[in-house]
N, C-alpha and C positions, 0 to 999 in steps of 0.2 A: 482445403477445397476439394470438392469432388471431382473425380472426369469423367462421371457416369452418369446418365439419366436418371429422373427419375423409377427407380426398377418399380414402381407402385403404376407405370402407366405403358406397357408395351404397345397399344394401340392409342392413342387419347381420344379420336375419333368415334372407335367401337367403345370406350369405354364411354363416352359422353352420349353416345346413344341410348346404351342400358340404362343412364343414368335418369335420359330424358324419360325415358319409359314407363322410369320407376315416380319422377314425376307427376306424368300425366298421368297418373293413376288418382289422386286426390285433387289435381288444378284446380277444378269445378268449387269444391267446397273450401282449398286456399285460398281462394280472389273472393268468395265471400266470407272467409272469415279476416283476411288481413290480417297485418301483424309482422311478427317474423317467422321466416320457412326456418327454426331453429334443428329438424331434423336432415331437411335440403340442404341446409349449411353444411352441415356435421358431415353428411354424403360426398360434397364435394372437396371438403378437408381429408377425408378419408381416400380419396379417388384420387389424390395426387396432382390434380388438374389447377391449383391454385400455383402449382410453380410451370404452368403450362411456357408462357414467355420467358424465364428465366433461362440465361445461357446453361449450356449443359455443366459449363466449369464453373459455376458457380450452387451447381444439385439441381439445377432445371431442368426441364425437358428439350427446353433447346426450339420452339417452336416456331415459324415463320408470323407476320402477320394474318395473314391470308390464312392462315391453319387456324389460327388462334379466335378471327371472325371467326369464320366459320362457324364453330363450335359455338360462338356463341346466336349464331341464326340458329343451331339445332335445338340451343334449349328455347329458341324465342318460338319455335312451330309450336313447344305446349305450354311453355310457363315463360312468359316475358319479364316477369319478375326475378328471377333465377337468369335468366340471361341480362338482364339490367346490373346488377349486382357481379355477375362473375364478370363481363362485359368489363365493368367499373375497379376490378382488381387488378386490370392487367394493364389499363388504362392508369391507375397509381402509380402502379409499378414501370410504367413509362414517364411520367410526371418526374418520379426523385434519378433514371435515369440520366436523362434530358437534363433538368434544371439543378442536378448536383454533382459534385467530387467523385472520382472514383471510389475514394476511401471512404465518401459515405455509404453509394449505393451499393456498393459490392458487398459490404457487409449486413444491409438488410436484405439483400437477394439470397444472400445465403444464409440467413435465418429465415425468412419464408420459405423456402423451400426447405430444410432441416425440420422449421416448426408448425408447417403447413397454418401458415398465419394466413386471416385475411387481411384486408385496409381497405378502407372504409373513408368516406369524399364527405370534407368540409371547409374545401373551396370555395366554390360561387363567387365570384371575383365582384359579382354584381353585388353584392348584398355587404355593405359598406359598416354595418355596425358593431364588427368585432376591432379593437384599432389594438396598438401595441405601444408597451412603455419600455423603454431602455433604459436597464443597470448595465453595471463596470464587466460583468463576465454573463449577462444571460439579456434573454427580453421576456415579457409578460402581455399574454394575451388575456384581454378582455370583450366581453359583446357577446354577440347571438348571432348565427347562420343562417339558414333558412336550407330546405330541398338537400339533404346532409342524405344523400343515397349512401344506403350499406354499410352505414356509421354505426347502429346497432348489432351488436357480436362481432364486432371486428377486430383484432389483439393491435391494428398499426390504423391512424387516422394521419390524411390530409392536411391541412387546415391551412385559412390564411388572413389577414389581419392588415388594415391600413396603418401605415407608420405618418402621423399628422406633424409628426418633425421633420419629416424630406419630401412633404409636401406631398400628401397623400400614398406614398409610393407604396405598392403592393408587396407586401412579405408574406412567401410560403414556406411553411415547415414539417416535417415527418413528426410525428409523435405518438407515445402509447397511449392507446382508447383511455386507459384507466386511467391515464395522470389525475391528479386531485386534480379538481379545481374543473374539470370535465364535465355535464351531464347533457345525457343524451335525453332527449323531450318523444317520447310518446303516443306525437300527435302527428300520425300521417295519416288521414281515411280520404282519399280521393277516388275518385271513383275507377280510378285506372290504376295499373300497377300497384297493386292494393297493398304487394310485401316486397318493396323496396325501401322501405321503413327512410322513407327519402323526410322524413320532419324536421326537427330543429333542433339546434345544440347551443348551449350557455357553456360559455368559459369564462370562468371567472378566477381571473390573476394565477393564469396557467402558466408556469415555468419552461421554460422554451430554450434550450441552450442552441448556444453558437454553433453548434456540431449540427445540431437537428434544422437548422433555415439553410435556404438550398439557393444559394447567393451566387456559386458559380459552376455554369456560365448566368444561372439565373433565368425568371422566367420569359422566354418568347425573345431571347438573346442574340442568337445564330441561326438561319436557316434550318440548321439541324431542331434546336430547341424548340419551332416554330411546328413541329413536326406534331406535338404535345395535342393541340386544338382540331389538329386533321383526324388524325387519329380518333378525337371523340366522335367528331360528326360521320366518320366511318362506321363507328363502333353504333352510332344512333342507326343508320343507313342497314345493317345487318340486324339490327333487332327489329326494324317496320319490315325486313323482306321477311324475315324470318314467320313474324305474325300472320301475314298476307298467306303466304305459304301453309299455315297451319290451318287458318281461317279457311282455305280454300279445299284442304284435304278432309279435314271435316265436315265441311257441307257436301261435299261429292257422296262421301259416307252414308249421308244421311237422305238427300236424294235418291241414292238406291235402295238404299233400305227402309225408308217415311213414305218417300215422293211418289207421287200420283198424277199422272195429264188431269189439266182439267176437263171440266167434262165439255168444253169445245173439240177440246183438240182432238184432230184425226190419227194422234201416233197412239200406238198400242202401250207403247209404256212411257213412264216419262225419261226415259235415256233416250227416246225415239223424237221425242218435241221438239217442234223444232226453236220456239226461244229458248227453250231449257238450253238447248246445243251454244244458241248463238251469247246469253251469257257467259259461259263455260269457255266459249271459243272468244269474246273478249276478256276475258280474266287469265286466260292462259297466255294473250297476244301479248296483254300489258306487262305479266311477272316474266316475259321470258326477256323485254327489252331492259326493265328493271335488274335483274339475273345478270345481264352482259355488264352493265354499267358498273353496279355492284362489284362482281367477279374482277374487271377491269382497272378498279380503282383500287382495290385491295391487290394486285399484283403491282402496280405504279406505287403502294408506300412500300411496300417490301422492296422494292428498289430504292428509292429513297434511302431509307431505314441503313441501307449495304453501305449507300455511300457516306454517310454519319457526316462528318464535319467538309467531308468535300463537297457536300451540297450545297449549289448554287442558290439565289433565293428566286432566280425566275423557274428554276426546278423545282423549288417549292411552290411556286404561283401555279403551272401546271397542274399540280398534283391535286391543289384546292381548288383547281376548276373542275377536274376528273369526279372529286368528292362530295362537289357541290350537285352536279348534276348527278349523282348517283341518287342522293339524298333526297331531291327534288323529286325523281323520276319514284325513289322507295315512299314516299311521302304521299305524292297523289295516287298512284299505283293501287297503295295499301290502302288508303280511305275510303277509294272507290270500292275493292273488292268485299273491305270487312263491313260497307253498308248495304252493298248488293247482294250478298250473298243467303238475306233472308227472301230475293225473289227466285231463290230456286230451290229451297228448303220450305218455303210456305208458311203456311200464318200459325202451324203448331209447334214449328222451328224456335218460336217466341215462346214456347214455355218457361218459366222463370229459375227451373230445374236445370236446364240444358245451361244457360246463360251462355249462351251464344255470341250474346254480344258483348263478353269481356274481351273480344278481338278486339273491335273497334275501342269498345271502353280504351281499353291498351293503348293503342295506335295513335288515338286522340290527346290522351294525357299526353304521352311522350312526345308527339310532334307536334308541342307546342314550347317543348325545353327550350327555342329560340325559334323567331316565324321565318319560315319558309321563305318566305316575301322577300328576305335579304339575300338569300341566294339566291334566286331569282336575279336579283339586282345583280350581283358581282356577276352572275353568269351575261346578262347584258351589256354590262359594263367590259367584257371582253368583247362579246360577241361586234359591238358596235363600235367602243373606242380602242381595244386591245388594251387596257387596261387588267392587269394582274392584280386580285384581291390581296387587300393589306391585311397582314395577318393581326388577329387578335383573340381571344380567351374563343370565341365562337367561327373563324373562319380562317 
């Protein structure tokens, strides 16, 4: 085992900046062409940043949650795609922590970082059609996935399977992309997050050993385990602040360098207008209360996260309330900004070259992975009855 950091990453911060840099140099013509970012990949396996969560003793970097968001808001300011994806590898890598053995995760944490592997999500708990047969020493998964994010070029996949012998009961397992019996489907074009190759997976009488299902404590077990689902809706909550923010630094961009008063208005430029101002001064009101929430929620699981199995479950109840309104608050926040912000950019903003509007594209697709509306709900259902959300696969 190592007891050393990753040496590939002395800043991960400044390193994920340069990274995003070198991103947002093609975004435009990646989100129309879709597919896989296989050179973006390759950059980030290169950059050391895929063992970013992994303890340091085990060849990680050692990184907080709240560090590890972050980085992924930086890549969501120009490629939400790239931050959906790396977002979702660390989010795995919390998945076999959480719901398996020592003796299993340790030793894939320390092959992804040695092998700077990624893993790649073919969960979806909701999507019932992959089920599972039981032999004397393995099981076999059969069926189809659906929304299979970052399944494409991944070396470690997800996956999970209804077992109709214990009465539905959900089995998840770690496994390698390639196992026979694996194919990854081709078919993601939606009009958002165009390269998170989130499409569909056939397995067919995949071999599944007893080693590789992640039975204890298993999934959504303990307080601790229950931590798995927060953590996503955080992870979604930092990629809509992230867009909002990108959305927003781009159109300021282009206002001063495009934009023009109209020909009412009495300011001399358009930095001087005053709805130009009063836009600009609600967009800035709403990302800065967005930003607190955010920030806030993501320092409450790093706490969590410390206390591992001493975690109470009304500390967890907390924590999904903290995460719920973050998400709430990142969700309308962002929809507003990424559709308004053609009224201060103007009507040549909508050139089909700029596409401008793969912010919202973005924002839209992704905040609909579970509706908003149910947070909402739990958040009332405190608000009014003191009732704590009951954990499951989305809260």
């Amino acid at each position: 085992m190592s007891t050393h950091p990753n040496p590939a990453v002395l800043n991960p911060l400044q390193t994920a900046r340069l990274l995003a840099a070198d991103f947002a140099e093609n975004a435009v013509e990646r989100d129309q062409r879709g597919g896989t970012p296989k050179a973006e990949r390759d950059a980030l396996r290169a950059s050391g940043l895929l063992a970013l969560s992994i303890p340091t003793q085990f060849g990680g970097i050692g990184a907080s949650w709240s560090e590890t968001l972050n980085i992924v808001r930086e890549f969501a300011k120009v490629d939400s795609s790239i931050a959906h994806v790396f977002g979702f590898q660390h989010l795995m890598l919390a998945t076999v922590r959480l719901f398996s053995r020592p003796e299993q995760w340790q030793p894939w944490f320390e092959a992804t970082a040695r092998k700077n592997w990624f893993w790649g999500n073919a969960l979806n708990p909701l999507d019932t059609r992959t089920v599972v047969k039981k032999f004397a020493d393995h099981r076999e998964f059969s069926g189809k996935k659906s929304f299979c994010s970052g399944a494409t070029d991944s070396e470690m996949l997800i996956a999970s399977a209804i077992d109709e012998s214990a009465g539905g009961k959900l089995l998840i397992a770690a496994v390698p992309t390639a196992r026979t019996g694996i194919t990854l489907h081709d078919d993601w074009n939606n009009m958002g997050q165009r390269q998170t190759d989130s499409g569909s997976a056939t397995f067919e009488r995949v071999r599944v050993e007893e080693s590789e299902l992640l039975l204890d404590p298993g999934p959504l077990s303990t307080p601790f385990a229950c931590l798995r689902p927060l953590i996503a809706q955080l992870h979604f909550a930092h990629i809509f602040l992230g867009i909002s923010e990108g959305a927003l630094e781009e159109a300021r961009h282009y206002t001063l360098k495009e934009g023009r008063p109209w020909f009412k208005s009495k300011a001399a430029s358009v930095s001087e207008d005053p709805y130009v101002l009063r836009h600009y001064g609600e967009f800035w009101a709403e990302l800065e209360g967005t930003r607190l929430l955010v920030e806030r929620a993501a320092h409450l699981l790093d706490e969590a996260w410390h206390k591992e199995h001493a975690l109470s479950s009304d500390e967890r109840g907390h924590l999904a309330l903290a995460i719920a309104a973050a998400k709430v608050s990142a969700t309308r926040t962002g929809l507003d900004v990424c559709s308004r912000l053609f009224e201060v950019t103007g009507a040549r903003a909508t050139h089909a070259s700029l596409r401008l509007d793969r912010y919202w594209r973005n924002l839209r697709t992704q905040t609909l992975h579970d509706p908003v509306d149910y947070k909402v709900h739990e958040l009332g259902d405190w608000a009014l009855n003191h009732t704590l959300p009951t954990p499951t696969f989305y809260s």
